[in-house]
DRENLUMTOR-91512 format. One line per 8 residues: number of its first residue (from 1); for each residue x negated, y negated, z negated of C-alpha. Coordinates in pm, whole numbers. Example, Ala and Ser with C-alpha at 12.3 -4.5 7.8 and 13.67 -1.06 7.14 Angstrom:
2
1> -1230/450/-780 | -1367/106/-714
//
This chain:
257
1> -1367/-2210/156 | -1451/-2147/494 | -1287/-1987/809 | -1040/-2168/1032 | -662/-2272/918 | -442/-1930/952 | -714/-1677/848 | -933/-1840/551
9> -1246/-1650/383 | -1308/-1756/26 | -1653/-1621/-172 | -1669/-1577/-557 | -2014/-1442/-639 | -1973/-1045/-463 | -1595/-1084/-418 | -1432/-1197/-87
17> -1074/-1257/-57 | -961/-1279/317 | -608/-1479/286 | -329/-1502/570 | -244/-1884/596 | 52/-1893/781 | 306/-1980/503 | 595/-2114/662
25> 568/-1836/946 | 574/-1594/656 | 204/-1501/728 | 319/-1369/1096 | 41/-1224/1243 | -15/-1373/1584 | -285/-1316/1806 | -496/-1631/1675
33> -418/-1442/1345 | -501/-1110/1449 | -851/-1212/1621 | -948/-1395/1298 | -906/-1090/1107 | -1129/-843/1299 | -1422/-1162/1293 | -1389/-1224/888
41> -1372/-849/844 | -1599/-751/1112 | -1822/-1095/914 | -1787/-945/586 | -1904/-572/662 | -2224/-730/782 | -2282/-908/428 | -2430/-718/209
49> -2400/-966/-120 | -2022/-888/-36 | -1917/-557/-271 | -1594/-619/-320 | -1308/-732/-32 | -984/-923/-133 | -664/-921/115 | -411/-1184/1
57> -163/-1441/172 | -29/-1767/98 | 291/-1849/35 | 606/-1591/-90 | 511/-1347/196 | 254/-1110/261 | 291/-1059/602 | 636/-1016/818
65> 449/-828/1081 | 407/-933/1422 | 498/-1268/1558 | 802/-1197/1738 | 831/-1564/1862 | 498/-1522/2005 | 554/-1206/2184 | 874/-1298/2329
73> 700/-1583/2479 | 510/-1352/2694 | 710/-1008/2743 | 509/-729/2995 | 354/-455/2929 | -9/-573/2949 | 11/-781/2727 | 139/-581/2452
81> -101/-315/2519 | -350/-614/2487 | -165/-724/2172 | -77/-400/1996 | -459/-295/2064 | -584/-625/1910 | -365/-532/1602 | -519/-151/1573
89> -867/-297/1568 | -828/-486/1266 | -660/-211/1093 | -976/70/1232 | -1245/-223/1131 | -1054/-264/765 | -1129/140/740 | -1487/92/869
97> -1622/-183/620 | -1849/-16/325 | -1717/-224/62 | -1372/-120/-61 | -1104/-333/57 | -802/-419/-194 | -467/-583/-86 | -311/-819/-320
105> 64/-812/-272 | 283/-1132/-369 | 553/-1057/-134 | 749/-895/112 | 523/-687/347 | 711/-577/666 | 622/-427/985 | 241/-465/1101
113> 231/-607/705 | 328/-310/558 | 44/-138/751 | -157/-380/632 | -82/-267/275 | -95/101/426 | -441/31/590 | -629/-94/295
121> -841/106/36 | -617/4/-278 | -335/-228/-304 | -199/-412/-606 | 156/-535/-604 | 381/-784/-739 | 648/-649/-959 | 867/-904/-694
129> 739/-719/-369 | 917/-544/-100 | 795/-330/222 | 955/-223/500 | 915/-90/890 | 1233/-230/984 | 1141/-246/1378 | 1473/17/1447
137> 1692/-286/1358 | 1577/-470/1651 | 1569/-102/1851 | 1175/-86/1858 | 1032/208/1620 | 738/87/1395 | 502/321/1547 | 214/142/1526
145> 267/100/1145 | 351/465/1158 | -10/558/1199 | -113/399/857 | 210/474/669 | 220/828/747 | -121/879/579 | -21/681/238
153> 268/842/204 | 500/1192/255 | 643/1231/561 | 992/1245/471 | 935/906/292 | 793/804/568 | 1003/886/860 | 1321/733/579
161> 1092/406/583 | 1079/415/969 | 1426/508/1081 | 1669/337/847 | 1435/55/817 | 1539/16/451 | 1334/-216/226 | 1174/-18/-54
169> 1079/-219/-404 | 703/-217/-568 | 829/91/-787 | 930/300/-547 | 609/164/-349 | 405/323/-613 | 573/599/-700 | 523/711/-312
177> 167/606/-291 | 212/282/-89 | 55/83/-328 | -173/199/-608 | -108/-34/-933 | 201/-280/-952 | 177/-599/-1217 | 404/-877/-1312
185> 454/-1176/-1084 | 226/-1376/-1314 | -60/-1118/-1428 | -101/-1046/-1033 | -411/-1156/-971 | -548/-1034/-1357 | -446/-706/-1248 | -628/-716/-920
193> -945/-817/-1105 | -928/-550/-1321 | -1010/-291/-1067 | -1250/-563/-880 | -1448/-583/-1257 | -1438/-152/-1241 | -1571/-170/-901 | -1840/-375/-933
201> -1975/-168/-1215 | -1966/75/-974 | -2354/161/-759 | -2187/-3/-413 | -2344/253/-221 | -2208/494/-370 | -1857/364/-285 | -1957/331/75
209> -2030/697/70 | -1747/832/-112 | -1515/530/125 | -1672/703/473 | -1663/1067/331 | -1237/1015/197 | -1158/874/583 | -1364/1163/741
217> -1212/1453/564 | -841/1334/637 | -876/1447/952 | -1067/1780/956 | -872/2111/862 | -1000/2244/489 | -1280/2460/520 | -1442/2177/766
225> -1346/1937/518 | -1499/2128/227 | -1805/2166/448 | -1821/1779/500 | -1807/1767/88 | -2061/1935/-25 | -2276/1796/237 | -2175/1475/74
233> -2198/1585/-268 | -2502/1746/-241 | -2723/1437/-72 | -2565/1191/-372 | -2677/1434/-622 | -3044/1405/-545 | -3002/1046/-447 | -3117/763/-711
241> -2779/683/-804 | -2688/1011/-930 | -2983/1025/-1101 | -2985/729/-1320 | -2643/784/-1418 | -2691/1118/-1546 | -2991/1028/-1766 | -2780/745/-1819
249> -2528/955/-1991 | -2775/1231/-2193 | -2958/886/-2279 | -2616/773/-2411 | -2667/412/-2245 | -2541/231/-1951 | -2654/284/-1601 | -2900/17/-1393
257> -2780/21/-1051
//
């Protein structure tokens, strides 16, 4: 392993797995926390033996969010600007790395950890995990959170999530889109692996392509977006990838990527 104590980076061949070591602070994401994320992420993008990124946490959290502790330490409003905009650049550098980026869910995920969960590619859940944006019980509306939520999920879920605060379960996190596969508490990480084995028999820059082109069409209206498709579309058909998995296929054998 390497990395420093809260934030740890572990390699296995052309899978990463970034894990939140804060335990006994239920993986609170502080600022030490926070600024470790952006470097292992911002790290990983830059390595290009890396195809594959894990999110995971020690302990029987995910994440509770933002250090509250912490924050109450230091109340004003520069510094939460300075915090709250530390926090949106490692969700924004999570969305800019070309490999895909998968969360592994153990726990409960609340707050700036449900965004997490919201910010990441894919996210594989516990059977045993919970998510919430329960900032209105303490009179402050998740709206930070509300940026990645509200484009995982519909907006009436949403806005329920965000002002009751209410802690959904890994069911109702997939049937709403939260999440993308839920397993049992002990076939977690087998589950996870599953889709890391399908994505590394995937061409990875292929899934960098399709990755940028997803993000960038969320936020154009339709006919732009359809433009910004088959511009997409068109360039990896007469790319090599394309290519060799077509003949692949007539050949009736696997692709070489």
């Amino acid at each position: 392993m390497q990395g420093v104590e809260e934030v740890v980076v572990e390699h296995d061949g052309a899978v990463a797995t970034v894990w939140l070591n804060r335990p006994a602070a239920h993986n609170a994401l502080s600022e030490n926390v926070l600024s470790k994320l952006a470097e292992a992420f911002g790290r990983l993008a830059a390595e290009p033996g890396v195809r594959v990124v894990v999110l995971a946490a020690k302990g029987r959290a995910f994440s509770a969010g933002h250090d509250l502790r912490e924050m109450r330490a230091e109340p004003g409003e520069q510094y939460y600007r300075q915090l709250f905009d530390r926090c949106t650049r490692v969700m924004t550098v999570i969305r800019s790395l070309p490999q895909p980026v998968i969360a592994r869910v153990q726990g409960v995920a609340t707050a700036a950890g449900c965004q997490l969960v919201a910010t990441c590619d894919l996210a594989v859940a516990s059977a045993e995990a919970r998510f919430a944006t329960p900032g209105v019980h303490i009179g402050l509306f998740c709206s930070t959170p509300m940026v990645a939520l509200s484009r995982n999920i519909g907006a009436k879920t949403a806005l329920d999530m965000l002002m009751t605060g209410e802690m959904i379960d890994a069911d109702r996190a997939l049937a709403v889109g939260l999440v993308s596969r839920i397993a049992l508490p002990g076939e977690l990480r087998a589950e996870t692996d599953k889709v890391i084995d399908r994505l590394l028999a995937r061409p990875p820059s292929v899934l960098a392509l399709g990755k940028r082109a997803f993000y960038e069409q969320l936020r154009l209206p339709l006919s732009d977006a359809y433009r910004l498709g088959l511009a997409v579309i068109v360039d990896n058909m007469v790319g090599e990838e394309a290519e060799e998995g077509i003949r692949a296929f007539v050949e009736k054998r696997r692709p070489k990527w």
